[in-house]
PyMOL Python script that loads the backbone (N, CA, C, O; Angstrom):
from pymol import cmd

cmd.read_pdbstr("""\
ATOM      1  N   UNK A   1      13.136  20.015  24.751  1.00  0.00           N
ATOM      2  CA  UNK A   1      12.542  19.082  25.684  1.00  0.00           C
ATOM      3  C   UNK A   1      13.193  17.721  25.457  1.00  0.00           C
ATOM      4  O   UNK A   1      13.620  17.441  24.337  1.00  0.00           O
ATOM      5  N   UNK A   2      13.298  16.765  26.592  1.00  0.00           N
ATOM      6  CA  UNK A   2      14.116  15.877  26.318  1.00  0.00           C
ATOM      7  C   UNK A   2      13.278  14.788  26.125  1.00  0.00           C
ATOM      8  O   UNK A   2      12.132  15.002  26.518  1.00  0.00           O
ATOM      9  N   UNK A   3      13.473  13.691  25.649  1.00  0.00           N
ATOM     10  CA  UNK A   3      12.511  12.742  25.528  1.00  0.00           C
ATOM     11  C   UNK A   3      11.889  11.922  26.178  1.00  0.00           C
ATOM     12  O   UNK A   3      10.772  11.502  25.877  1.00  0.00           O
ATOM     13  N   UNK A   4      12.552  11.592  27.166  1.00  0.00           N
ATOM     14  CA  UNK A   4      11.791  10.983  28.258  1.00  0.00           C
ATOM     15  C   UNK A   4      10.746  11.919  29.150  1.00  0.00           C
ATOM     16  O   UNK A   4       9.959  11.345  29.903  1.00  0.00           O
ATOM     17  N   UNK A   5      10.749  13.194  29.067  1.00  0.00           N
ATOM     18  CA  UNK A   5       9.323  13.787  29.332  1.00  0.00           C
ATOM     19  C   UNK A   5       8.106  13.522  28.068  1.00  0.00           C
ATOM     20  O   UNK A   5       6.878  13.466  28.136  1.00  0.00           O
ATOM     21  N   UNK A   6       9.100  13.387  26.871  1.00  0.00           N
ATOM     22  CA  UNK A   6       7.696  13.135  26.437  1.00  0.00           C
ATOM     23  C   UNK A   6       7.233  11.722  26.073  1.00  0.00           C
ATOM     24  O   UNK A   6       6.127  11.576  25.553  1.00  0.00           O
ATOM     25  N   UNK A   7       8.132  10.538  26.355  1.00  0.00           N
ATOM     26  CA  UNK A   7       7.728   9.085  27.020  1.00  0.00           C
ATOM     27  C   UNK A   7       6.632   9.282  27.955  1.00  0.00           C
ATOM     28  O   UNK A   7       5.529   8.753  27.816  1.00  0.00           O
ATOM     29  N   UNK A   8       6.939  10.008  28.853  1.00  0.00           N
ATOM     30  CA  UNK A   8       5.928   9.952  30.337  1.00  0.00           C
ATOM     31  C   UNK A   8       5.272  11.032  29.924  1.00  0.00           C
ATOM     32  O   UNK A   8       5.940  11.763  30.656  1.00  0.00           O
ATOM     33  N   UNK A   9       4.545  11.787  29.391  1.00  0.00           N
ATOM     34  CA  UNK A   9       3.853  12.157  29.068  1.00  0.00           C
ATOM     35  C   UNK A   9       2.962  11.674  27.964  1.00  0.00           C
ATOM     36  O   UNK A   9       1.988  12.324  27.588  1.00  0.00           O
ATOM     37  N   UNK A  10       3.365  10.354  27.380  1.00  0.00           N
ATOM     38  CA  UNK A  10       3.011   9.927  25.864  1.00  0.00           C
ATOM     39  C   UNK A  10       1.593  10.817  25.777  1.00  0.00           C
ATOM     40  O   UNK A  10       1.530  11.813  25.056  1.00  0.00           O
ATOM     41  N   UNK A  11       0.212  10.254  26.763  1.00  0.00           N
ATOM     42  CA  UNK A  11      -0.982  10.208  26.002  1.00  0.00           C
ATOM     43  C   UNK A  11      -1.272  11.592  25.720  1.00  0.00           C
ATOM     44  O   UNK A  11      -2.108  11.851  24.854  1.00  0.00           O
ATOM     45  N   UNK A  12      -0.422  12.918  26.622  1.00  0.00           N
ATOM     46  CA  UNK A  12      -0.825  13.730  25.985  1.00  0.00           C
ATOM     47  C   UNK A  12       0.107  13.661  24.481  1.00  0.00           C
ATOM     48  O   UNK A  12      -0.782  13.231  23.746  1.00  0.00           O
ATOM     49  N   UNK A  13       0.966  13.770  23.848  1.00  0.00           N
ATOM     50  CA  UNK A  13       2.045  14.192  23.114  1.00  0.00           C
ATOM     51  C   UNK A  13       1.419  13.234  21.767  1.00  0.00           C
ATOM     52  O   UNK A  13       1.757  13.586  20.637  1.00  0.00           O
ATOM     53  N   UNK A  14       0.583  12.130  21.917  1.00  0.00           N
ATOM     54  CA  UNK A  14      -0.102  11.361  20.766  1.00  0.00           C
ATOM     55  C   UNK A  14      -0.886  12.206  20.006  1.00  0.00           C
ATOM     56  O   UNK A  14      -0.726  12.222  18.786  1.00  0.00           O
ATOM     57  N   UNK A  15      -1.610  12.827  20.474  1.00  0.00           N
ATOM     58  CA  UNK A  15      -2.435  13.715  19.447  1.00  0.00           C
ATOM     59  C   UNK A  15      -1.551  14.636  18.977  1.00  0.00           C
ATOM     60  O   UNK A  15      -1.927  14.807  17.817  1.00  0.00           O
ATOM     61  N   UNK A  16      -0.344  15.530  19.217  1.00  0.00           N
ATOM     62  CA  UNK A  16      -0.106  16.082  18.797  1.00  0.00           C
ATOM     63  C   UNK A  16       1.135  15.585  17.820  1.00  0.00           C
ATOM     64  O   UNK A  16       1.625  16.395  17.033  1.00  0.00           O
ATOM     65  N   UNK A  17       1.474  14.651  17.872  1.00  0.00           N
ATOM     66  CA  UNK A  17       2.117  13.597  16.683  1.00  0.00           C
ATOM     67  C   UNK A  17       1.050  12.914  16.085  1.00  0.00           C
ATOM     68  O   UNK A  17       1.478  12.408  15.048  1.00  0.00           O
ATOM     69  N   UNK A  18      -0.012  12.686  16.231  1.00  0.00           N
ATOM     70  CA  UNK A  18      -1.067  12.268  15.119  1.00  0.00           C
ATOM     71  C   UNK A  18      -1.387  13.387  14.241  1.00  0.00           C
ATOM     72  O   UNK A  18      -1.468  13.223  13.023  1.00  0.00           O
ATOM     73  N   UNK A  19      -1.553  14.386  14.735  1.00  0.00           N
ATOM     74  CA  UNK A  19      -1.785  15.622  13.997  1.00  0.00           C
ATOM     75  C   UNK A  19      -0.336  15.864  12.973  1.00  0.00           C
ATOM     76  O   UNK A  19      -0.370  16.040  11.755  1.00  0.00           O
ATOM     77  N   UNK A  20       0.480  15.833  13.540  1.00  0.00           N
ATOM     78  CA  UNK A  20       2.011  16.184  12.702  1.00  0.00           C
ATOM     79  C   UNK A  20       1.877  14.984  11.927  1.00  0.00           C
ATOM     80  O   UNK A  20       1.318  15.175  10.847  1.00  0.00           O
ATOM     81  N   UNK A  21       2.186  13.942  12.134  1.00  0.00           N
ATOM     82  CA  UNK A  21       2.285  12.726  10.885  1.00  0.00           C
ATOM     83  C   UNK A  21       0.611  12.130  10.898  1.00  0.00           C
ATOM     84  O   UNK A  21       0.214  11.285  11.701  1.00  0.00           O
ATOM     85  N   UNK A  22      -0.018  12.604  10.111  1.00  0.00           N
ATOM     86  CA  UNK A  22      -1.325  12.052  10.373  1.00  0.00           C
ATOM     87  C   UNK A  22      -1.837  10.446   9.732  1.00  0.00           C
ATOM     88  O   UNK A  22      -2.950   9.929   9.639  1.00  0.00           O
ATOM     89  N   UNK A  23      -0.448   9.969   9.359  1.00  0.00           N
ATOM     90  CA  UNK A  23      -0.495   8.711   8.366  1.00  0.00           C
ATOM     91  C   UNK A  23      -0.581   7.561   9.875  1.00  0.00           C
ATOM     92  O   UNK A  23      -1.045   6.422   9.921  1.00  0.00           O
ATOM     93  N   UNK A  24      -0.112   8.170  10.693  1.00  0.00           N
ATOM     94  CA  UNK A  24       0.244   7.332  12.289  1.00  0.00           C
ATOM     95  C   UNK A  24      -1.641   7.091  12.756  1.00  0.00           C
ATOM     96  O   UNK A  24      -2.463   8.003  12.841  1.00  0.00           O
ATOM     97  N   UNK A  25      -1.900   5.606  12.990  1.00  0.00           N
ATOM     98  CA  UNK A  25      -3.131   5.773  13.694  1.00  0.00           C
ATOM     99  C   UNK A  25      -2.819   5.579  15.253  1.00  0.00           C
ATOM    100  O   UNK A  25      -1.738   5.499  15.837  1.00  0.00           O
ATOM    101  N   UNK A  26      -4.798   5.505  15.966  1.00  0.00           N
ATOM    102  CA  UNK A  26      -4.205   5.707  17.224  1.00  0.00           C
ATOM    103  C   UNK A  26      -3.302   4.402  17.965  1.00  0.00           C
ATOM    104  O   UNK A  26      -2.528   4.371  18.921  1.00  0.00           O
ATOM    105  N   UNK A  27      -4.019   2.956  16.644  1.00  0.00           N
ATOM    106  CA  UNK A  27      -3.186   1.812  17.299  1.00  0.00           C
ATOM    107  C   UNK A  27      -1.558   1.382  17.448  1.00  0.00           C
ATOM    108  O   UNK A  27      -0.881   0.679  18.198  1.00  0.00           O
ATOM    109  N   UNK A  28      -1.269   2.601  15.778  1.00  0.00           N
ATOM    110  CA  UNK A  28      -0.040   2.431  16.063  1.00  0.00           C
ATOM    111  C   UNK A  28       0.776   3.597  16.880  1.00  0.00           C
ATOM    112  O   UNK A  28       2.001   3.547  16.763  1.00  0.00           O
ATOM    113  N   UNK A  29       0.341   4.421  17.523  1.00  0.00           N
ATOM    114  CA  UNK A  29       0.868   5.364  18.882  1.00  0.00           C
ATOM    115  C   UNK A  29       0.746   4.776  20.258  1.00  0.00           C
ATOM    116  O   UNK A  29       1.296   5.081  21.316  1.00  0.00           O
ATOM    117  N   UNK A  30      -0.428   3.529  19.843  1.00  0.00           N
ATOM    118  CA  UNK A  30      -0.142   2.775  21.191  1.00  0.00           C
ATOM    119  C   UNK A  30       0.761   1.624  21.743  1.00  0.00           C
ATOM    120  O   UNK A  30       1.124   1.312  22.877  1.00  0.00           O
ATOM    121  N   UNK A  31       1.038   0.984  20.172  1.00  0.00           N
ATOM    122  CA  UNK A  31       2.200   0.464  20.403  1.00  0.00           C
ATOM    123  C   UNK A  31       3.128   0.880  20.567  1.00  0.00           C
ATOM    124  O   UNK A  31       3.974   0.241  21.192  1.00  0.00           O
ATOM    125  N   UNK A  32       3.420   2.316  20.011  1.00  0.00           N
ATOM    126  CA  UNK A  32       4.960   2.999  19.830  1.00  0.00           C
ATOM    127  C   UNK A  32       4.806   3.345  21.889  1.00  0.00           C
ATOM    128  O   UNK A  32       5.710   3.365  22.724  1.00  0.00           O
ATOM    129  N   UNK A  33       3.587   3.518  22.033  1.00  0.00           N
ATOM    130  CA  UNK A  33       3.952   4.174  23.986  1.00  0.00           C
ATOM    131  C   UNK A  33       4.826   4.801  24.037  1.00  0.00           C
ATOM    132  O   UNK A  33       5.527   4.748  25.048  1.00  0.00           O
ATOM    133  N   UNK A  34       5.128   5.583  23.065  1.00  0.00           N
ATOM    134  CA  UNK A  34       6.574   6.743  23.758  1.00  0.00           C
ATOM    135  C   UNK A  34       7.892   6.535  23.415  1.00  0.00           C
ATOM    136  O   UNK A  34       8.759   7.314  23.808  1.00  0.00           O
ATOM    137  N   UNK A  35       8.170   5.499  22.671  1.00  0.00           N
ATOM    138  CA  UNK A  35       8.972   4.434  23.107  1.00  0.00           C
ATOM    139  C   UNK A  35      10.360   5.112  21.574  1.00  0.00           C
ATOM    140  O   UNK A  35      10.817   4.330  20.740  1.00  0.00           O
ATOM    141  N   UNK A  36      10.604   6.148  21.603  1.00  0.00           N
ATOM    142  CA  UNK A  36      11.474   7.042  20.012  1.00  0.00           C
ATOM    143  C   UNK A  36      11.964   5.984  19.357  1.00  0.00           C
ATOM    144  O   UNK A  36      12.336   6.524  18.315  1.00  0.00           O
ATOM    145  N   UNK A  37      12.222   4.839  19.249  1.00  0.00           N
ATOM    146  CA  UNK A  37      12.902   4.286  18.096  1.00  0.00           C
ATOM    147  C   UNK A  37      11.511   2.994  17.873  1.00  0.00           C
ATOM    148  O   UNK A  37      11.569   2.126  17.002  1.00  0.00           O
ATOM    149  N   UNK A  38      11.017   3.056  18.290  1.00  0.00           N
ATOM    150  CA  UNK A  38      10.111   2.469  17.867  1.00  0.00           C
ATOM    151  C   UNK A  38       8.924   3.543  16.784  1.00  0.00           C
ATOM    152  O   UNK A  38       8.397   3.230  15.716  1.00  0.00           O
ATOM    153  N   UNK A  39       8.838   4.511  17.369  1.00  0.00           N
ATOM    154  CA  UNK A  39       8.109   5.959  16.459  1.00  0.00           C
ATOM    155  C   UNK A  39       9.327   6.068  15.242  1.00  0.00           C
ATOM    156  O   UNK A  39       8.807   6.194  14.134  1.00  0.00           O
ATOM    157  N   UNK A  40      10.433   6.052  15.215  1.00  0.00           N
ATOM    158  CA  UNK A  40      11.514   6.394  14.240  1.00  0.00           C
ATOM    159  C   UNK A  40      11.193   5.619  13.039  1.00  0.00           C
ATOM    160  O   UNK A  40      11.143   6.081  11.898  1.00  0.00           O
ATOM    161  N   UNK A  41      10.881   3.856  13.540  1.00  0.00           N
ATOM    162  CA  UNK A  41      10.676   2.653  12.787  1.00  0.00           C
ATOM    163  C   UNK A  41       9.303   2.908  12.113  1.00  0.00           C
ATOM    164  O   UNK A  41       9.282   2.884  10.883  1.00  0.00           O
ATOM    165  N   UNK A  42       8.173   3.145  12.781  1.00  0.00           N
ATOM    166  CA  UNK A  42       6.969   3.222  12.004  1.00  0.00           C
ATOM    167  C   UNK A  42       7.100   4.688  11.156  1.00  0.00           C
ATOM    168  O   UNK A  42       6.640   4.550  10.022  1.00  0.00           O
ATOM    169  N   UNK A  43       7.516   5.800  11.369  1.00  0.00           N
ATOM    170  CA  UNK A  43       7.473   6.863  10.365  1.00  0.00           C
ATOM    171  C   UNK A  43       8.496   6.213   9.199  1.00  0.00           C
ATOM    172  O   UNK A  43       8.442   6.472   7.997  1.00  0.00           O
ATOM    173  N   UNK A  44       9.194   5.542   9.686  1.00  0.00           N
ATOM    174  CA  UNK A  44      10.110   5.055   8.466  1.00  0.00           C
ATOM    175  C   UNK A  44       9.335   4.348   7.063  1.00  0.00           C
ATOM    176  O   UNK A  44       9.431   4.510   5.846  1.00  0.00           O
ATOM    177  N   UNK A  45       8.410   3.358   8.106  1.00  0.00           N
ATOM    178  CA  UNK A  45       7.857   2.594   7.365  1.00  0.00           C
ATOM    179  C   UNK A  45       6.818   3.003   6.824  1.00  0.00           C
ATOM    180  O   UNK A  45       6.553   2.715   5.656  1.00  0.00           O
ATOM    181  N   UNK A  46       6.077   3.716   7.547  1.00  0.00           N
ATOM    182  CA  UNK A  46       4.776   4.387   6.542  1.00  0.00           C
ATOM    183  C   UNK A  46       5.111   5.287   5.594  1.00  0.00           C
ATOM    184  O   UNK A  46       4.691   5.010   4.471  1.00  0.00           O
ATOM    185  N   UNK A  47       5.905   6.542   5.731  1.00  0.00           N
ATOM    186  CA  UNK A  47       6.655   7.789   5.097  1.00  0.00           C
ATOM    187  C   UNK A  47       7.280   7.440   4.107  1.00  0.00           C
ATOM    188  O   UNK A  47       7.367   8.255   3.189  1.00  0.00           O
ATOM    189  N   UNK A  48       8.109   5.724   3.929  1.00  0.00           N
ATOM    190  CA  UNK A  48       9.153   5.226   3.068  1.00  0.00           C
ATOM    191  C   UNK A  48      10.436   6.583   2.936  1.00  0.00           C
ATOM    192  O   UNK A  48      11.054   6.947   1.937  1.00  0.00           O
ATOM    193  N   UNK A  49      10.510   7.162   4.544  1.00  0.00           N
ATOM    194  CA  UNK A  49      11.986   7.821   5.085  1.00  0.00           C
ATOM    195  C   UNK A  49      12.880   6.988   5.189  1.00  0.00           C
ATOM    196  O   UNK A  49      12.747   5.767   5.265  1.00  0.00           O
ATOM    197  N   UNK A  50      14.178   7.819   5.201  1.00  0.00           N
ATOM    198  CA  UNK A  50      14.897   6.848   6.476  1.00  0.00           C
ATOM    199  C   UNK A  50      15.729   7.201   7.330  1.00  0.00           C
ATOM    200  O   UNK A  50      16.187   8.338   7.443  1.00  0.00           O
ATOM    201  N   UNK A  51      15.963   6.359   7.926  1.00  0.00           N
ATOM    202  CA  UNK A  51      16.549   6.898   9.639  1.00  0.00           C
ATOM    203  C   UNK A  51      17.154   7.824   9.902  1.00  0.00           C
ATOM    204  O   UNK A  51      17.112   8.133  11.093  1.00  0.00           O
ATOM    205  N   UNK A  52      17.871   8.580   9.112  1.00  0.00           N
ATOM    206  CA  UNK A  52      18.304   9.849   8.986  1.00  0.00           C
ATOM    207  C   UNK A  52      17.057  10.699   8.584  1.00  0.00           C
ATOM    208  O   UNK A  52      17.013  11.693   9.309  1.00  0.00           O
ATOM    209  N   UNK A  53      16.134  10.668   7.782  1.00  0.00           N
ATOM    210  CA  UNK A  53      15.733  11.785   7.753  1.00  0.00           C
ATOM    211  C   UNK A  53      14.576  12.102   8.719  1.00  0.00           C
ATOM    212  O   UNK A  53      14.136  13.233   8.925  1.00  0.00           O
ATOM    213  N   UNK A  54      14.015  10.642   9.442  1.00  0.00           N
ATOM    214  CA  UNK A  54      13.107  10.586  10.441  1.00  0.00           C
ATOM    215  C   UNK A  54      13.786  11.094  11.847  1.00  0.00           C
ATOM    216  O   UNK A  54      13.120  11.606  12.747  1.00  0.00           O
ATOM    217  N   UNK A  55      15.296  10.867  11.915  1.00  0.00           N
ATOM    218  CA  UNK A  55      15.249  11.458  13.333  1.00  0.00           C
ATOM    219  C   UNK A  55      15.974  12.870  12.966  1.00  0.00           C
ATOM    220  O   UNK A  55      16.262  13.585  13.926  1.00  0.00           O
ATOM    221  N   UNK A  56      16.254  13.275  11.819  1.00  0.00           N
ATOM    222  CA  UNK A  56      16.114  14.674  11.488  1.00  0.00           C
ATOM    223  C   UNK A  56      14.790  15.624  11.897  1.00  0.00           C
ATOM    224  O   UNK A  56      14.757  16.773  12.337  1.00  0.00           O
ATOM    225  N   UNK A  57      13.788  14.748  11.596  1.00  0.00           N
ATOM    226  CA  UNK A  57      12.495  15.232  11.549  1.00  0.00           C
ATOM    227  C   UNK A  57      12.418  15.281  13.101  1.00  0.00           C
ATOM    228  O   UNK A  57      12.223  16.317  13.737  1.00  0.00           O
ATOM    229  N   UNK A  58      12.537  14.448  13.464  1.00  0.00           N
ATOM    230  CA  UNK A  58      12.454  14.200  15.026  1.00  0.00           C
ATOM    231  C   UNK A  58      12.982  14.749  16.125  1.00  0.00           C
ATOM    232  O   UNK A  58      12.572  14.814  17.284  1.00  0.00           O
ATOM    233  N   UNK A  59      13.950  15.135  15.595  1.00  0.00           N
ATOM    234  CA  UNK A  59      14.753  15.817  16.694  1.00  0.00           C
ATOM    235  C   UNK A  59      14.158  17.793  16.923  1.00  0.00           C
ATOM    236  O   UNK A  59      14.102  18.594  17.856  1.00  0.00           O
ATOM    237  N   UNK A  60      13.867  17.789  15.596  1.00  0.00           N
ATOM    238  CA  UNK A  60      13.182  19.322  15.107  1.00  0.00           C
ATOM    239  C   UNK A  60      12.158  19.409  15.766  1.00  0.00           C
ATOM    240  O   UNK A  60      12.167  20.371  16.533  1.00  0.00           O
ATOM    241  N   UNK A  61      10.777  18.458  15.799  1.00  0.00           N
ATOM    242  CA  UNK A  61       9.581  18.259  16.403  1.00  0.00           C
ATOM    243  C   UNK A  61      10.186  18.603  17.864  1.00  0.00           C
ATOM    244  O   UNK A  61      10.044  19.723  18.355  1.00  0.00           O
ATOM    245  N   UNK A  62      10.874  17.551  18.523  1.00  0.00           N
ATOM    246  CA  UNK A  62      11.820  17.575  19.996  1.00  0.00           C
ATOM    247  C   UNK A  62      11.150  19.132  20.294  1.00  0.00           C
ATOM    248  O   UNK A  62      10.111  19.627  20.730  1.00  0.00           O
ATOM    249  N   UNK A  63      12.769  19.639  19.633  1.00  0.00           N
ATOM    250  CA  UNK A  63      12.689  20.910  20.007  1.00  0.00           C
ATOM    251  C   UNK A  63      12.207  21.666  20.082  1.00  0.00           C
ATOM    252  O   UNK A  63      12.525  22.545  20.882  1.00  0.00           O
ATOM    253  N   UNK A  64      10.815  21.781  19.022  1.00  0.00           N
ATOM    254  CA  UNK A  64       9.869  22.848  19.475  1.00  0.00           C
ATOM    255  C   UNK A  64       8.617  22.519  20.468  1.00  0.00           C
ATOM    256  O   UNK A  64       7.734  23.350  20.679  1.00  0.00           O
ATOM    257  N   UNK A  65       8.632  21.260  21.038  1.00  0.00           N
ATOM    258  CA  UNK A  65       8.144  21.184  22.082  1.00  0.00           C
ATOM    259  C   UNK A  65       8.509  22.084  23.200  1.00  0.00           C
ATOM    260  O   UNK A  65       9.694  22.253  23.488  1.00  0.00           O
ATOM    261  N   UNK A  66       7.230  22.867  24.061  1.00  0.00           N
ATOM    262  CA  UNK A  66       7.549  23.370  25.355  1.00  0.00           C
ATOM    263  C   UNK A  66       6.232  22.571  26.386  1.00  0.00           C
ATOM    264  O   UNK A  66       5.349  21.740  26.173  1.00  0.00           O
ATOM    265  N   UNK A  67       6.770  23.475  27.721  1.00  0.00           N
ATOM    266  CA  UNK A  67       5.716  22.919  28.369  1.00  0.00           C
ATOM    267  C   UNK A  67       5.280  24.306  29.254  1.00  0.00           C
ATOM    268  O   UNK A  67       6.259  24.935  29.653  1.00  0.00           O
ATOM    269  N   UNK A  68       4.514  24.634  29.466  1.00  0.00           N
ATOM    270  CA  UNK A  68       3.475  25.498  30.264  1.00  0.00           C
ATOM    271  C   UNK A  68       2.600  25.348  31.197  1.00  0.00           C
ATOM    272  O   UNK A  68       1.402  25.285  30.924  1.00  0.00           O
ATOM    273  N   UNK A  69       3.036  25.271  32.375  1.00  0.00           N
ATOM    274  CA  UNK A  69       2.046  24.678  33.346  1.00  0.00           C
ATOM    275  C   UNK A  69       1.592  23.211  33.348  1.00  0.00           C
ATOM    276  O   UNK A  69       0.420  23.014  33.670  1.00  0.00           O
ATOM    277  N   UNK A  70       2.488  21.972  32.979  1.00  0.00           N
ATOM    278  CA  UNK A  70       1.897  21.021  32.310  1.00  0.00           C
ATOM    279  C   UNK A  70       1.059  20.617  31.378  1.00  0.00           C
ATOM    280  O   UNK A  70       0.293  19.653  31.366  1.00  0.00           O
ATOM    281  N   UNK A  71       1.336  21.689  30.362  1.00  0.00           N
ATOM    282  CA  UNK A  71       0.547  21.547  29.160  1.00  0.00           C
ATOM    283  C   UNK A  71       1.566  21.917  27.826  1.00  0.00           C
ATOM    284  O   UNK A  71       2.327  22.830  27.503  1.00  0.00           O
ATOM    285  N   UNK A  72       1.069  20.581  27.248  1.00  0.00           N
ATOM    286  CA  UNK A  72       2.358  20.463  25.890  1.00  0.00           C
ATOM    287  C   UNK A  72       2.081  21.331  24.533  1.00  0.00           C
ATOM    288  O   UNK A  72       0.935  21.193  24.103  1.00  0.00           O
ATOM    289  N   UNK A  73       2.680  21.945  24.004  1.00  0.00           N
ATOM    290  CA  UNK A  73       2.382  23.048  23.166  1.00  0.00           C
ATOM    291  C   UNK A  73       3.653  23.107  21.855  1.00  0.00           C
ATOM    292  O   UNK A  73       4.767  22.689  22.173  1.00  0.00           O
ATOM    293  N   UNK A  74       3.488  23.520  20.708  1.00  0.00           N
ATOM    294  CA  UNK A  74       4.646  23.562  20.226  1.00  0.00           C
ATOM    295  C   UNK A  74       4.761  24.700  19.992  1.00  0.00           C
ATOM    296  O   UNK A  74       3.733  25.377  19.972  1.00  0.00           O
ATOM    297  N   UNK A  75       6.222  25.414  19.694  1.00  0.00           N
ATOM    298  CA  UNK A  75       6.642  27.054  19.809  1.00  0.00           C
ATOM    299  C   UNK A  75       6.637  27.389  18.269  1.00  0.00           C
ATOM    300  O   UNK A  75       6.739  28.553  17.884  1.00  0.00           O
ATOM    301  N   UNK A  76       6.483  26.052  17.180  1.00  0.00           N
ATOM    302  CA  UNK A  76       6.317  26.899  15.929  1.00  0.00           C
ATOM    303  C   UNK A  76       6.255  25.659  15.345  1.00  0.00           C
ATOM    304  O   UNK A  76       6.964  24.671  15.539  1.00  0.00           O
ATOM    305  N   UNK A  77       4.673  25.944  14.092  1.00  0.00           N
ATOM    306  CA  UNK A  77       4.394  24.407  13.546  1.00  0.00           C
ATOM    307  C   UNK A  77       5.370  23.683  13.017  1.00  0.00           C
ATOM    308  O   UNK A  77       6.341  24.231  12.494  1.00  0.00           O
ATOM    309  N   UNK A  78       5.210  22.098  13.097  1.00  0.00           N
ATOM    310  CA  UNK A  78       6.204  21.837  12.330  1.00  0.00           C
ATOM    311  C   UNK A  78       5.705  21.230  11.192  1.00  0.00           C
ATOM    312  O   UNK A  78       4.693  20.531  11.244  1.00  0.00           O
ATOM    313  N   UNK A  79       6.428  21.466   9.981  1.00  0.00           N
ATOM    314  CA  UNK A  79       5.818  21.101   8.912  1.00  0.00           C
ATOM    315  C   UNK A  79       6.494  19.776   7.952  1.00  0.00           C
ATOM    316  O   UNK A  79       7.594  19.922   7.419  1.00  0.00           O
ATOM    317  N   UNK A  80       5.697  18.479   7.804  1.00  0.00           N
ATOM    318  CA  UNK A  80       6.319  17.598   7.412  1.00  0.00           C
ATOM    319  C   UNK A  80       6.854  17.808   6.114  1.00  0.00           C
ATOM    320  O   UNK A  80       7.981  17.515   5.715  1.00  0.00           O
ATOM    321  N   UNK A  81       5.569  18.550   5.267  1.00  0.00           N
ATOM    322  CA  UNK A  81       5.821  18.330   3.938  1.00  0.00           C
ATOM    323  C   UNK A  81       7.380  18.929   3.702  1.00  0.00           C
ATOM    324  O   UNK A  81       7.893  18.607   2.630  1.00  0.00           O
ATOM    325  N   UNK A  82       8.157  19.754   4.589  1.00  0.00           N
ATOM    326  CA  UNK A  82       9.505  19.991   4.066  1.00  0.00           C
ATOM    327  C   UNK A  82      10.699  18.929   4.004  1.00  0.00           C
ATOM    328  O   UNK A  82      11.904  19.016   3.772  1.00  0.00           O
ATOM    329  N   UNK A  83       9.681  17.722   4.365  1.00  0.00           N
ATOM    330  CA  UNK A  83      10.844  16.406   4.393  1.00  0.00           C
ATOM    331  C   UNK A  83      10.674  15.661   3.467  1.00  0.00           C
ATOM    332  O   UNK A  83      11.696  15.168   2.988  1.00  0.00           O
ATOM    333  N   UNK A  84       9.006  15.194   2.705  1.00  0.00           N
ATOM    334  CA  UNK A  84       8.462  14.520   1.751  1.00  0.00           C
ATOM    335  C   UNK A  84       9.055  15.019   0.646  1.00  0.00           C
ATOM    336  O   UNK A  84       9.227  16.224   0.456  1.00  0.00           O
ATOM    337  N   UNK A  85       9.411  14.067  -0.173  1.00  0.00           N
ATOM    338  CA  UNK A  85       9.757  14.067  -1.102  1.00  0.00           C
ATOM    339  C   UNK A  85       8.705  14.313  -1.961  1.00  0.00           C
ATOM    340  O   UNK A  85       8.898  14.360  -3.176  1.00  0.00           O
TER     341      UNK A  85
END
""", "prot")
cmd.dss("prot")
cmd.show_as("cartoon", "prot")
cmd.util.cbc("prot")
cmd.orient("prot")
């Protein structure tokens, strides 16, 4: 899925990135609005990642996004702890 569906889709796609990084609250998903390098910057900063391994992470999440009838779903969990150190 490419990212600008899930820009314009943000409010659904927030819960399911609150759920994946659950360190993210809802104020800071409302600033991020969709917006990937702004989400890149706050997982950076909360996670103490970095930009490589957040849009590693990111790009993985991406991809197992689908969509079904307009409904956002992922095709296989993704699991942070394989990035945490």
């Amino acid at each position: 899925m490419d990212w600008q569906q899930i820009e314009s889709n943000w409010a659904q796609f927030k819960s399911i990135i609150k759920h994946d990084w659950d360190k993210l609250t809802d104020t800071h998903l409302d600033e991020i609005a969709g917006r990937r390098n702004y989400l890149v910057r706050k997982i950076q900063s909360i996670y103490g990642l970095s930009q490589t391994e957040v849009d590693t992470q990111l790009t993985e999440w991406q991809e197992n996004q689908i969509n079904i009838d307009g409904h956002f779903y992922q095709s296989k969990p993704f699991l942070l702890n394989a990035y945490i150190r």
